[in-house]
C-alpha positions as CSV (number, residue, x, y, z in Angstrom):
1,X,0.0,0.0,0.0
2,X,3.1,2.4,1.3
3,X,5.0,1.6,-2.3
4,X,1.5,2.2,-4.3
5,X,1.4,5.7,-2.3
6,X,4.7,6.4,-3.3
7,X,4.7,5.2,-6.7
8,X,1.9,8.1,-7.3
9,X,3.8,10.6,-5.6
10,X,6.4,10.0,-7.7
11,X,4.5,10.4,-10.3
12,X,2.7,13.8,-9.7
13,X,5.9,14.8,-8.8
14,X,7.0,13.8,-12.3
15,X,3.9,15.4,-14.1
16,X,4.9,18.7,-12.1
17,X,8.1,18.7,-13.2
18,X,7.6,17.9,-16.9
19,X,5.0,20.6,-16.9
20,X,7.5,23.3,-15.5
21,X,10.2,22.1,-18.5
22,X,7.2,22.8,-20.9
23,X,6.8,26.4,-19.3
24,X,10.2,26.9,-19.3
25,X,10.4,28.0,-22.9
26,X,7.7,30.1,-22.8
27,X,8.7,32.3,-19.8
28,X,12.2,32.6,-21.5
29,X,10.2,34.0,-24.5
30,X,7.3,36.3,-23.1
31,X,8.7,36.4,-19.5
32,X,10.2,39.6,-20.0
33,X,7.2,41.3,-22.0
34,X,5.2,40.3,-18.8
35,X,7.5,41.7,-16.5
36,X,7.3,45.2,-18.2
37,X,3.5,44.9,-18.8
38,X,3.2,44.3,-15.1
39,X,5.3,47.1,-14.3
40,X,2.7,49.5,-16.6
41,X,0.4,48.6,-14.5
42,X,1.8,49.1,-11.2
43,X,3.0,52.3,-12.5
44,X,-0.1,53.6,-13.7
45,X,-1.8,52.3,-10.3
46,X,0.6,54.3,-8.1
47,X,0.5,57.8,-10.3
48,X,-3.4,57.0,-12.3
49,X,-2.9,60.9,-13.5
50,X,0.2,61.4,-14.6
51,X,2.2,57.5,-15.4
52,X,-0.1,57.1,-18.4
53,X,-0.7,60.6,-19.6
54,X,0.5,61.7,-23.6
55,X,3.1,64.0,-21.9
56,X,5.0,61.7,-19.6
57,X,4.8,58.1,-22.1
58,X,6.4,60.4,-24.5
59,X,9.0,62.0,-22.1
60,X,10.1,58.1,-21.6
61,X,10.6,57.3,-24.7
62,X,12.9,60.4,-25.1
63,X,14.7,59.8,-22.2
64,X,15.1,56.4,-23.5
65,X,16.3,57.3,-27.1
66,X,20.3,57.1,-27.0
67,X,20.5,54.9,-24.2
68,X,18.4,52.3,-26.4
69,X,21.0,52.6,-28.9
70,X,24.1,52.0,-26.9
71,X,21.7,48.8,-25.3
72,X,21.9,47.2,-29.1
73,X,25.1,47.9,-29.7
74,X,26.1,46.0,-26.0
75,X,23.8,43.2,-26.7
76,X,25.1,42.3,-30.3
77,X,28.5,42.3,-28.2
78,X,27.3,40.3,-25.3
79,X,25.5,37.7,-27.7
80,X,29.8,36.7,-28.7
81,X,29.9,36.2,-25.0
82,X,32.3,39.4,-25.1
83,X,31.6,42.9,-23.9
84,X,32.4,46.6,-24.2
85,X,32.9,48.9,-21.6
86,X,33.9,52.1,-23.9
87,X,30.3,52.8,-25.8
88,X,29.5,55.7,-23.7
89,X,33.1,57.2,-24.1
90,X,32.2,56.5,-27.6
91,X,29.2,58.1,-28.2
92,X,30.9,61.1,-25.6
93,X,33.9,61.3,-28.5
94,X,31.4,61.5,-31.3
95,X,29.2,64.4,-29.7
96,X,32.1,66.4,-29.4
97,X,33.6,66.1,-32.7
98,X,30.1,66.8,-34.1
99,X,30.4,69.9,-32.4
100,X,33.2,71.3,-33.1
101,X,32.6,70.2,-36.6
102,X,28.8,72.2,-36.1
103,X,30.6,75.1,-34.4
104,X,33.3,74.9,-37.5
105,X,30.4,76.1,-40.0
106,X,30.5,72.8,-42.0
107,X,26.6,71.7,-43.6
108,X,24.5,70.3,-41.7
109,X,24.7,66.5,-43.9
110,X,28.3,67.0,-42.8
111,X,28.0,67.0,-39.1
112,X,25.1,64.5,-39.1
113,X,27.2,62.3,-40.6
114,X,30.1,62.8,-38.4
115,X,29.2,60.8,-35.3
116,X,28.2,58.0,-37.4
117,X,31.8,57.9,-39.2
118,X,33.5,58.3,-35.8
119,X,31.6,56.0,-33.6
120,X,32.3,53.0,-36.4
121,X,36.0,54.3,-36.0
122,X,36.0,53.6,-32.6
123,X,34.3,50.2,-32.9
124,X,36.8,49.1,-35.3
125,X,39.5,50.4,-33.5
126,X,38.3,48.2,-30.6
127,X,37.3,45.3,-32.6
128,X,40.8,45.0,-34.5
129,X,42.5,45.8,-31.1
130,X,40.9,42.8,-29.5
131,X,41.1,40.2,-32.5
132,X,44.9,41.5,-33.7
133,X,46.6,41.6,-29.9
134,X,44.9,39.2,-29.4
135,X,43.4,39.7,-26.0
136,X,42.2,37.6,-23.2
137,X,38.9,39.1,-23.4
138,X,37.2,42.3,-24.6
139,X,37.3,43.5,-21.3
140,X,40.8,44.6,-21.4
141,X,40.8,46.0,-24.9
142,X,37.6,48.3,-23.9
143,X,37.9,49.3,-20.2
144,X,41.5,50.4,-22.0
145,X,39.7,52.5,-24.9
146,X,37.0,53.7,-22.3
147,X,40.2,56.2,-20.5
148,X,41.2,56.9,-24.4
149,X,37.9,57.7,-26.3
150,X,36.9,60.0,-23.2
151,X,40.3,61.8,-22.7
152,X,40.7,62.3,-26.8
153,X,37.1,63.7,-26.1
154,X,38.1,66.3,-23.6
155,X,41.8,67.0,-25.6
156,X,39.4,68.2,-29.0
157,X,37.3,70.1,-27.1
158,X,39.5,71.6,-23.9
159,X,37.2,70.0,-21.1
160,X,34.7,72.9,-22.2
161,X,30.6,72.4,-23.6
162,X,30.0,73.7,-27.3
163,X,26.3,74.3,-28.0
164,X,24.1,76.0,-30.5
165,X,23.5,73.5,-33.5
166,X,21.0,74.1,-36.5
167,X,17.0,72.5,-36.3
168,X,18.6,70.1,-39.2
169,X,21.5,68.6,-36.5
170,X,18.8,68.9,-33.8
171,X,15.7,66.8,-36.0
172,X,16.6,63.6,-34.6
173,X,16.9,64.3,-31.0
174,X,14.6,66.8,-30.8
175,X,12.1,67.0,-33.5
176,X,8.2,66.2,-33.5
177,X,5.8,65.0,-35.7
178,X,2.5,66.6,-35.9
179,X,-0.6,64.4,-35.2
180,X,-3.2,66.6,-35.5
181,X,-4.7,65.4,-38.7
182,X,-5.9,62.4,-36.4
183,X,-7.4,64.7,-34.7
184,X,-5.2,64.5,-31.5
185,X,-4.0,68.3,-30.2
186,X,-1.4,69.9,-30.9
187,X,0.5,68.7,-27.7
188,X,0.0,65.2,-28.3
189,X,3.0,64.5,-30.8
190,X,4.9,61.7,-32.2
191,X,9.0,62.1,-30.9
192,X,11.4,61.9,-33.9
193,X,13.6,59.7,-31.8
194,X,11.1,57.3,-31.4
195,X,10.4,56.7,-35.1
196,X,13.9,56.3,-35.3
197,X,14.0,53.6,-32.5
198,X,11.5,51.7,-34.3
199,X,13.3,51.6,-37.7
200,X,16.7,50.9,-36.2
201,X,15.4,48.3,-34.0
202,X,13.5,46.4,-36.7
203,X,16.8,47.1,-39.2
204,X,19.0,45.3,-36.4
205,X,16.2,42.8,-35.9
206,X,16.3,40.9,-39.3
207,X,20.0,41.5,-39.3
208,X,20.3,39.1,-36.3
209,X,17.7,36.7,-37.1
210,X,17.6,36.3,-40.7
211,X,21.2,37.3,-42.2
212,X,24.0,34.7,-42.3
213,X,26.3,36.8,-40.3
214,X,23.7,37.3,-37.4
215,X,23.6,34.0,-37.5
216,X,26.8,33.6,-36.8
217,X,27.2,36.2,-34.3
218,X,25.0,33.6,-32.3
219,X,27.1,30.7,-33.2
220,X,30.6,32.2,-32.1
221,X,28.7,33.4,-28.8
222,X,27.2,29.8,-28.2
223,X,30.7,27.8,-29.0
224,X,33.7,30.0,-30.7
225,X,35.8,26.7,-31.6
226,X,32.5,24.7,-32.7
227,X,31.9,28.4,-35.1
228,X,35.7,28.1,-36.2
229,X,35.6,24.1,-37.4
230,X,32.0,25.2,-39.1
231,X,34.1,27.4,-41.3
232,X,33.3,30.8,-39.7
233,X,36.3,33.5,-39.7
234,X,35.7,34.4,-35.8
235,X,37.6,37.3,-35.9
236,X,36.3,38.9,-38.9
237,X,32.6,38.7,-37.2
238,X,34.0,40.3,-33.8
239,X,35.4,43.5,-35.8
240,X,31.8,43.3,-37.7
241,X,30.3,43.4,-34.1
242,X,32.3,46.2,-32.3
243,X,32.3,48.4,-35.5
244,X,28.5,48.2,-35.6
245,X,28.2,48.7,-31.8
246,X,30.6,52.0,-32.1
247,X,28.0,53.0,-35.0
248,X,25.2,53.1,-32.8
249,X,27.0,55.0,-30.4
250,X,27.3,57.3,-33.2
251,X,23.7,57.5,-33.6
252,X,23.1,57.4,-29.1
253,X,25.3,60.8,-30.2
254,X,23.3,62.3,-32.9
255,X,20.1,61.6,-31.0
256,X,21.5,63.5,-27.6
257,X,22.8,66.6,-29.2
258,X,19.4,67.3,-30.4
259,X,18.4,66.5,-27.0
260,X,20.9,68.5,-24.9
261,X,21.8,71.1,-27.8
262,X,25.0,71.1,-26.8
263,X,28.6,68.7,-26.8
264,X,29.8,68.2,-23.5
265,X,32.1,66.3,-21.4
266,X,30.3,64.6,-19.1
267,X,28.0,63.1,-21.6
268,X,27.0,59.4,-21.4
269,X,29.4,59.1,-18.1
270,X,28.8,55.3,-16.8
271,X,26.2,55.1,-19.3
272,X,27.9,51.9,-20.8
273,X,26.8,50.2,-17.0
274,X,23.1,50.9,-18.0
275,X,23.4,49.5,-21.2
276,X,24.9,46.6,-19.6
277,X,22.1,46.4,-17.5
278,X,18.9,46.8,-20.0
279,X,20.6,44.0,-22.1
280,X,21.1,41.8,-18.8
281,X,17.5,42.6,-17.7
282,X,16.3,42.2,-20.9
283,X,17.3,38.5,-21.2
284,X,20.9,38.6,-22.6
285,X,23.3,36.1,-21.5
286,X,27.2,37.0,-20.3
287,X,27.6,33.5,-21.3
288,X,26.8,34.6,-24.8
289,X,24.6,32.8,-27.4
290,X,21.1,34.3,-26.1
291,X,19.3,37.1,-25.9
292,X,16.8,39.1,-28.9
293,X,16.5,42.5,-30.0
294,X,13.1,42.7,-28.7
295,X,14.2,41.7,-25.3
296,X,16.7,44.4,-25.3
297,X,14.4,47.2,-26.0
298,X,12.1,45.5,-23.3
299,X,14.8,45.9,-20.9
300,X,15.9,49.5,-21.8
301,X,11.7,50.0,-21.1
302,X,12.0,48.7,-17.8
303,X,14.8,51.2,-16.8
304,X,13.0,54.1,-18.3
305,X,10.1,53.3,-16.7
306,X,11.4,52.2,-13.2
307,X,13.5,55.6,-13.4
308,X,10.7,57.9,-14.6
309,X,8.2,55.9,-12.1
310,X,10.5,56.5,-9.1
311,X,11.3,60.2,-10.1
312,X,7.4,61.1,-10.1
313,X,7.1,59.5,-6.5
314,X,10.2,61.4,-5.7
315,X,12.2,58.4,-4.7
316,X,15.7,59.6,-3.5
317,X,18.5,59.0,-6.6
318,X,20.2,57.0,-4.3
319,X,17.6,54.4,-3.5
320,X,17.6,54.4,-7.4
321,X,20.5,52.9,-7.4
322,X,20.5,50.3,-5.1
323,X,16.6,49.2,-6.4
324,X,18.5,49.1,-10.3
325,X,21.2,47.5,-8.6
326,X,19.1,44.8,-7.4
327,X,17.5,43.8,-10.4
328,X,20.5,43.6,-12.0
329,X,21.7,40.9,-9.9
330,X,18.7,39.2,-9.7
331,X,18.4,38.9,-13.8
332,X,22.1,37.4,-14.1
333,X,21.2,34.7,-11.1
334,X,18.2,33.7,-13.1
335,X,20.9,33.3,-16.2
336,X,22.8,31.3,-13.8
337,X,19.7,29.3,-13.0
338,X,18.9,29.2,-16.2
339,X,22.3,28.0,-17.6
340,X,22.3,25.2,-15.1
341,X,18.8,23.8,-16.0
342,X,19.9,24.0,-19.5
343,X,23.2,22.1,-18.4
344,X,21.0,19.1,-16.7
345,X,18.7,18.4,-19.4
């Protein structure tokens, strides 16, 4: 009777268990789009006038607009199981020299184009650094180019802000688009930045999931020397991978000096840690090999909103920190956890 008892115990028990493998997938899918949802709502619950209102959901998603663009960069980088340390130095570098190329009188195609061109720089200058002196690990190579993109930054510029740049420069960062012929008013408006998120998002969304060499950004993150006997040239994807996340930076760049106006040298100071953070959050994997675009823009969400949440309940900065802080390390225990479930089936 005890061993018939036992023997459906062990069976429930087994029926549990196959059920949670089954769910597994799912939360690892949608998990995070829950998360965020459920932080909406919470939001909206603790501030039901002003969370939800056209003037605050669009103030996120400004506040959100370069920092979203270092996250991608950082999460192509972290899907090679690598990461880089230097892409707010980066996108500080490239601010400056578009102003002092604005402030030079050059057109305004010339110094739109100017971060872009000088944030790949500094990607490639990272990626061939890493792959040709051969370093240990990326960490080296950028916590390195982190001291050198910021002090070339401050050199160009003398430590001192330049501002005043044309509506052209501006557009990205700061311009609007009109929705009144939907009948909305005049202050409920469409942010240029967010437009601009959208198309670079989806852009860097079928380049990761349905082009060869996003493809094989994956494989070299998931097993390097398994990616190396399949034929791939390893190195030639990593400087792919850091030049692209140095060309976002350029971009994070453009978008913020249409934001602030102005070049100066405290911009996107220990932003790189954030990015970190929205891509962690978001489901990325320091183990590389995992993680989606859609996951990182989820995660870069849940900062904006925790931070813009917190800020209209006045919540100390400091208690900021250490609430951010926390989630961080609670999303890279769940990798862990994650990582060793995956190891035992």
């Amino acid at each position: 009777m005890d061993n018939g008892k036992k023997i459906i115990m062990e069976n429930k028990d087994q029926e549990k268990n196959s059920l949670y493998l089954k769910l597994i997938p799912y939360f690892d899918r949608y998990g995070i789009l829950l998360l965020l949802l459920i932080m909406i709502v919470v939001m909206h619950f603790l501030q039901p006038d002003v969370f939800l209102s056209w003037r605050n959901v669009t103030n996120i998603f400004k506040q959100i607009s370069w920092q979203s663009m270092l996250a991608l960069g950082v999460f192509m980088v972290i899907v090679t199981a690598g990461i880089d340390l230097s892409v707010g130095s980066i996108m500080m570098l490239s601010l400056m020299i578009l102003a002092i190329v604005a402030k030079a009188g050059a057109p305004w195609f010339i110094v739109v184009l100017t971060p872009l061109v000088a944030g790949f720089l500094c990607g490639l200058f990272n990626g061939m650094g890493i792959t040709l002196l051969r370093m240990p690990h990326p960490f080296i190579m950028t916590l390195g180019t982190l001291y050198i993109f910021r002090g070339t930054g401050n050199l160009i510029s003398g430590g001192t802000p330049i501002s005043g740049f044309t509506d052209e420069v501006r557009y990205l960062g700061h311009g609007r688009i009109d929705l009144t012929w939907l009948g909305l008013e005049k202050s409920q408006y469409l942010p240029v930045s967010l437009v601009l998120i959208a198309i670079v998002y989806f852009i860097f969304w079928i380049f990761m999931n349905h082009t060869r060499t996003g493809k094989w950004i994956y494989a070299i993150g998931g097993n390097p020397n398994a990616a190396r006997a399949s034929g791939v040239n390893v190195n030639k994807i990593l400087v792919i991978v850091y030049s692209l996340c140095g060309f976002l930076s350029g971009i994070g760049a453009l978008i913020l000096a249409g934001r602030a106006d102005s070049g100066y040298p405290n911009a996107g100071l220990q932003s790189e840690l954030d990015a970190i953070a929205a891509c962690i959050i978001g489901g990325a994997s320091f183990f590389g090999g995992r993680g989606t675009v859609l996951g990182v823009f989820a995660g870069v969400m849940i900062m904006g909103i925790l931070r813009n949440g917190l800020n209209l309940m006045d919540v100390s900065s400091f208690w900021q920190q250490v609430l951010i802080g926390s989630i961080i390390v609670l999303a890279v225990y769940v990798d862990v956890l994650r990582r060793d479930l995956g190891t035992r089936k």
